[in-house]
Every structure is written in structure tokens, then in C-alpha cells.
TIGU-112843 format. One line per 2 residues: number of its first residue (from 1); their letters; for each residue y, x, z of N, C-alpha, C. Coordinates in Angstrom, 1 decimal. Each point is the difference from the previous one (the first is absolute). Layout:
BEGIN
NUM) A) Y X Z Y X Z Y X Z | ...
//
This chain:
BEGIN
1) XX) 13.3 9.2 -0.4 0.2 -1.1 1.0 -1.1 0.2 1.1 | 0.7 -0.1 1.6 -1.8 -0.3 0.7 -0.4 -1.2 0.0
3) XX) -1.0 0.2 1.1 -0.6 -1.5 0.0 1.1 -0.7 0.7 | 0.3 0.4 1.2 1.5 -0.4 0.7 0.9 -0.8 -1.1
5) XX) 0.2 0.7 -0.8 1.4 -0.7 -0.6 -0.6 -0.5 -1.2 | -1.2 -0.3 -0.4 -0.6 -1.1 -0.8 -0.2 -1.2 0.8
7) XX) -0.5 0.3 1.6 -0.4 -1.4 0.6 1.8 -0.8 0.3 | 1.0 0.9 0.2 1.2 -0.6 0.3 0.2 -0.2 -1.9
9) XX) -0.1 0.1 -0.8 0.5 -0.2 -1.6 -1.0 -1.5 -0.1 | -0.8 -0.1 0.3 -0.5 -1.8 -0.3 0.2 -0.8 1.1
11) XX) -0.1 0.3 1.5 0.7 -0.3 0.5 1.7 -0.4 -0.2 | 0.5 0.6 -0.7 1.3 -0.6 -0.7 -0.1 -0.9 -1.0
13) XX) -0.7 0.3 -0.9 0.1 -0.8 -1.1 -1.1 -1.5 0.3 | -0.7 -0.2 1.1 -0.9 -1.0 0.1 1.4 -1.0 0.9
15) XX) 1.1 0.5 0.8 1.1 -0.4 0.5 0.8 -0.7 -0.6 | 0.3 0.8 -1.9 0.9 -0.4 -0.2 -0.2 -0.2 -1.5
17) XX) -1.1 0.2 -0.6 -0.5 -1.3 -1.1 -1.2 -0.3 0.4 | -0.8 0.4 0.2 -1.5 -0.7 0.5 0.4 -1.5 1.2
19) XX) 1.4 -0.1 0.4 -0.4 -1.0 0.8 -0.6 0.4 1.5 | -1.4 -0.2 0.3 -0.5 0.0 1.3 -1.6 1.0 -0.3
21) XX) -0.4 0.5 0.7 -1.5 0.6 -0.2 -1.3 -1.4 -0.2 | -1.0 0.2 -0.7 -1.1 -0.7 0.0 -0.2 0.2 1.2
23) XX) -1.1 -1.0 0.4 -0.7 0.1 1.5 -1.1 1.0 -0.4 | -0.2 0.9 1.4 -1.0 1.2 -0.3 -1.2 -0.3 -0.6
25) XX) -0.2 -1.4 0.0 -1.3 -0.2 -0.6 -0.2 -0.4 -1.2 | 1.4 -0.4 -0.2 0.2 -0.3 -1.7 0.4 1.2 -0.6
27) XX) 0.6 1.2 0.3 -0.2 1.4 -0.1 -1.4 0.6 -0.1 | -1.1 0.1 0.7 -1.0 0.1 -0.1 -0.5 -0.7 -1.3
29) XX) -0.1 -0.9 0.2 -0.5 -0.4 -1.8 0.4 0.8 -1.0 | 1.8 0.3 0.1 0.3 0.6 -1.0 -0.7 1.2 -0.4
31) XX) -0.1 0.9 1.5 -0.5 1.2 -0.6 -0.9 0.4 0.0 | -1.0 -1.4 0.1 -1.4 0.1 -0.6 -0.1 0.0 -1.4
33) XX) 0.8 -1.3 -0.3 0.4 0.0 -2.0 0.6 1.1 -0.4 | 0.8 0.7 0.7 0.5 1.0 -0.7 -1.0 1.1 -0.1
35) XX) -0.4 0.6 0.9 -1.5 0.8 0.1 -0.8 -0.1 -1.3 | -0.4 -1.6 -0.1 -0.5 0.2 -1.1 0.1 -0.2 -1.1
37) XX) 1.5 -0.2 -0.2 0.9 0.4 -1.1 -0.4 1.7 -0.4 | 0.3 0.5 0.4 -0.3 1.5 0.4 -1.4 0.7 -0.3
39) XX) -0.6 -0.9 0.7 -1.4 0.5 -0.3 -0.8 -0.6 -1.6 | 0.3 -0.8 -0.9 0.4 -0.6 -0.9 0.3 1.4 -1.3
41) XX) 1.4 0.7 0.9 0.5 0.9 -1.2 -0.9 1.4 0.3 | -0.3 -0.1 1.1 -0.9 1.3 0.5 -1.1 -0.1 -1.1
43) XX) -1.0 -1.1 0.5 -1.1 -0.4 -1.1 0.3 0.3 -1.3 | 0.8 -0.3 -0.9 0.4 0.1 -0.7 -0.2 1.4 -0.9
45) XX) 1.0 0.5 0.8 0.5 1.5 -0.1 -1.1 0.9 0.0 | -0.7 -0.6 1.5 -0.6 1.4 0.4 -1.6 -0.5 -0.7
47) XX) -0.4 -1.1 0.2 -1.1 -0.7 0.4 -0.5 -0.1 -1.8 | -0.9 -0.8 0.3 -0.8 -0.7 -1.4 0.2 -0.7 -0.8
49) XX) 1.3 -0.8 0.4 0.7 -1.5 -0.7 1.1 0.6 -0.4 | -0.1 -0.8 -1.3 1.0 0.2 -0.6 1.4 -0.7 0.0
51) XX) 1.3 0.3 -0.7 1.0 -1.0 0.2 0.3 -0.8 -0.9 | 0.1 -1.0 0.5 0.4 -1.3 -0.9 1.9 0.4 -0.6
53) XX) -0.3 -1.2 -1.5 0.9 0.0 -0.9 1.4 1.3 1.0 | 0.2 -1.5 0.7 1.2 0.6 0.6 0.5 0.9 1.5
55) XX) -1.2 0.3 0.5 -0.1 0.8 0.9 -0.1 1.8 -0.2 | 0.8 0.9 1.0 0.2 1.5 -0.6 0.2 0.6 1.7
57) XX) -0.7 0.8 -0.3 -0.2 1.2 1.5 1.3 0.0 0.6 | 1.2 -0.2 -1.2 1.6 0.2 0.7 0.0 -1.0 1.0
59) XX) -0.2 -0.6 0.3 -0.2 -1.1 1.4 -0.5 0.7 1.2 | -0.9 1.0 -0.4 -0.7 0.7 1.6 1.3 0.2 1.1
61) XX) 1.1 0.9 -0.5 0.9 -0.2 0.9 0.8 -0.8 0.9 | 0.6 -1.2 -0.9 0.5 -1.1 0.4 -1.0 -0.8 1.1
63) XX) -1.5 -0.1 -0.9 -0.8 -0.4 1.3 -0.2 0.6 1.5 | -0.2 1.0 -0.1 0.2 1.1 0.9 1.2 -0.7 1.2
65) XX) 1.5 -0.1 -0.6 1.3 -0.1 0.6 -0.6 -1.6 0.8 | -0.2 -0.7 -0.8 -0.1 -1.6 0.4 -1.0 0.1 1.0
67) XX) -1.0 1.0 -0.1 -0.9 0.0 1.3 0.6 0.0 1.3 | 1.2 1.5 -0.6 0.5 0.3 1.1 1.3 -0.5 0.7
69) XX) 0.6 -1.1 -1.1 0.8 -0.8 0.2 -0.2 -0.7 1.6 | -1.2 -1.0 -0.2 -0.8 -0.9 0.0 -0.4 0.9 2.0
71) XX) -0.5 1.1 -0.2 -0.3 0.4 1.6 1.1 -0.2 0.6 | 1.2 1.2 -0.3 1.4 0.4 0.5 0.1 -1.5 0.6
73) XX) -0.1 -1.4 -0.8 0.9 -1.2 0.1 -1.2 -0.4 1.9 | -1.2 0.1 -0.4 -0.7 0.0 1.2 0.1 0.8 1.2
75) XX) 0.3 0.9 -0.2 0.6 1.0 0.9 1.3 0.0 0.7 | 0.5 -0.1 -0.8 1.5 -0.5 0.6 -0.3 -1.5 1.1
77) XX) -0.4 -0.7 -0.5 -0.4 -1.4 0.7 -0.9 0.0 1.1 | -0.4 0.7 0.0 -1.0 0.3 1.3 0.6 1.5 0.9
79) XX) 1.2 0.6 -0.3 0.6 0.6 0.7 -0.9 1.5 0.2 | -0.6 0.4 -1.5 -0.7 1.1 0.2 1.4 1.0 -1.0
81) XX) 0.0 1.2 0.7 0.8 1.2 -0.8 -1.5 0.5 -0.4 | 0.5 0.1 -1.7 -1.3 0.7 -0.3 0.4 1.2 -0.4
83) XX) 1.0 0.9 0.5 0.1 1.4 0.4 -0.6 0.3 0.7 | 0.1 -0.4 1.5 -0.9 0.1 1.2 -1.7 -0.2 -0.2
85) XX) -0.1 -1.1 -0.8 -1.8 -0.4 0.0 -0.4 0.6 -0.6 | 0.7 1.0 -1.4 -0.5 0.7 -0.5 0.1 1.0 0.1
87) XX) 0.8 0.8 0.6 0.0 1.3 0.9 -1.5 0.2 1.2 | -0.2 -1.1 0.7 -1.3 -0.1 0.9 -1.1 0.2 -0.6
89) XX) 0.2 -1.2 -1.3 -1.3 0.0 -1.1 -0.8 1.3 -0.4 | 1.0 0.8 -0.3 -0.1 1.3 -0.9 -0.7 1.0 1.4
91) XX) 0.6 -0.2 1.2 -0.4 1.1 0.8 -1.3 -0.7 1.0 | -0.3 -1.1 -0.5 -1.6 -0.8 0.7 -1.1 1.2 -1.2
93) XX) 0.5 -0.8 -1.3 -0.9 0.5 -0.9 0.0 1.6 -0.3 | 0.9 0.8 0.0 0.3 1.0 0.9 -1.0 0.9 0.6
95) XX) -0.3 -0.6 1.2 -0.4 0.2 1.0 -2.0 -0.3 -0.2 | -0.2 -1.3 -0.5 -1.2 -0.4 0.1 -0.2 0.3 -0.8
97) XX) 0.1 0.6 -1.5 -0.6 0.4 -1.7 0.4 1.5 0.4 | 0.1 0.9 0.9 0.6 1.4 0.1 -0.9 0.8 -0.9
99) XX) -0.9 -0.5 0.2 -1.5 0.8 -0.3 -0.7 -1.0 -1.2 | -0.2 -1.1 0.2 -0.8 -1.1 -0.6 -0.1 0.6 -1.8
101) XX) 1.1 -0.1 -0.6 0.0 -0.3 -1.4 -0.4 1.4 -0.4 | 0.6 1.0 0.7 -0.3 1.4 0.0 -1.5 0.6 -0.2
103) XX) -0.7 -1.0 0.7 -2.2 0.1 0.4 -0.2 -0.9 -0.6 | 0.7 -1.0 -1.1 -1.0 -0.7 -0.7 -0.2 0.6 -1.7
105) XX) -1.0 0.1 0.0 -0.6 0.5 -1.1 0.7 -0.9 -1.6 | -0.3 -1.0 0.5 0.0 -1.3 -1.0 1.1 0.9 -1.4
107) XX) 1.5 0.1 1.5 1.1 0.7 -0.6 0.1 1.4 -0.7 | -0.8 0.7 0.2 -0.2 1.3 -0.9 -0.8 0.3 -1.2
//
């Protein structure tokens, strides 16, 4: 799937069971709580903390989706193609890290 036809796939289904979109800013909340939903199973997983009774790393993906649920539905609403934004994205960072990551030491 691209991002194209993921942003028109909730775009459909926010039409035709979702009802109406949140307001961008009631979206924003969401994908702050989802974030750290996410970051939650990261800790978990990756981090120091351990998982409670009923909590399992198998969630890292699903969290993952809901993050990205959660943008697409922003995106779409504010009339961003994140094909395009992220096509730019990649060739800013591209462009300005050409060399960067390459000369830092930190990384080798």
C-alpha cells in the first residue's frame, strides 16, 4: 500500500463508519496519547521497565499503526499529501545530513 492509498483508505472509512473526523485539535491529543502509548511498549521492550501482568511487546506494532492512524487522519484534514511532504522531507534531510552523520564520530 502507499501512503497515497492509505491516506484515501481512512479517508474512506472515517466517511463511512467513523461518521465525521475529530477536530485537528482533538486529533492532536490523540496522537500525543498514542505516542505514548508507544513509547510505553518501547520502554518496556527496549528500556528498564518491566511489563505488567497483562501487557506484551506484541502491541509495539499495533501502537505503531494507531500513531500512524492518528497522523494520516491529521493530514488528510489539513490537506497535507504526505507523499509529497515526505518526498521533500527525505531530500531537505538529504541534502543538509550529506556529510553530517558521515563526520560524527559519536556514530562509529
Amino acid at each position: 500500500m502507499t501512503i497515497s492509498e492509505a491516506q484515501q483508505q481512512v479517508d474512506e472509512w472515517i466517511k463511512t463508519i467513523g461518521v465525521r473526523y475529530f477536530s485537528e485539535l482533538t486529533n492532536m491529543a490523540i496522537l500525543t496519547e498514542e505516542v505514548g502509548e508507544l513509547a510505553r511498549v518501547m520502554a518496556r521492550k527496549y528500556g528498564d521497565q518491566s511489563f505488567k501482568k497483562n501487557e506484551t511487546a506484541e502491541h509495539l506494532g499495533d501502537e505503531m499503526a494507531d500513531v500512524l492512524w492518528v497522523l494520516i487522519c491529521l493530514a488528510n484534514q489539513t490537506g497535507i499529501d504526505l507523499t509529497e511532504a515526505f518526498a521533500k522531507n527525505m531530500d531537505k534531510k538529504t541534502k543538509r545530513d550529506a556529510d553530517r552523520h558521515k563526520n560524527n564520530e559519536k556514530l562509529h
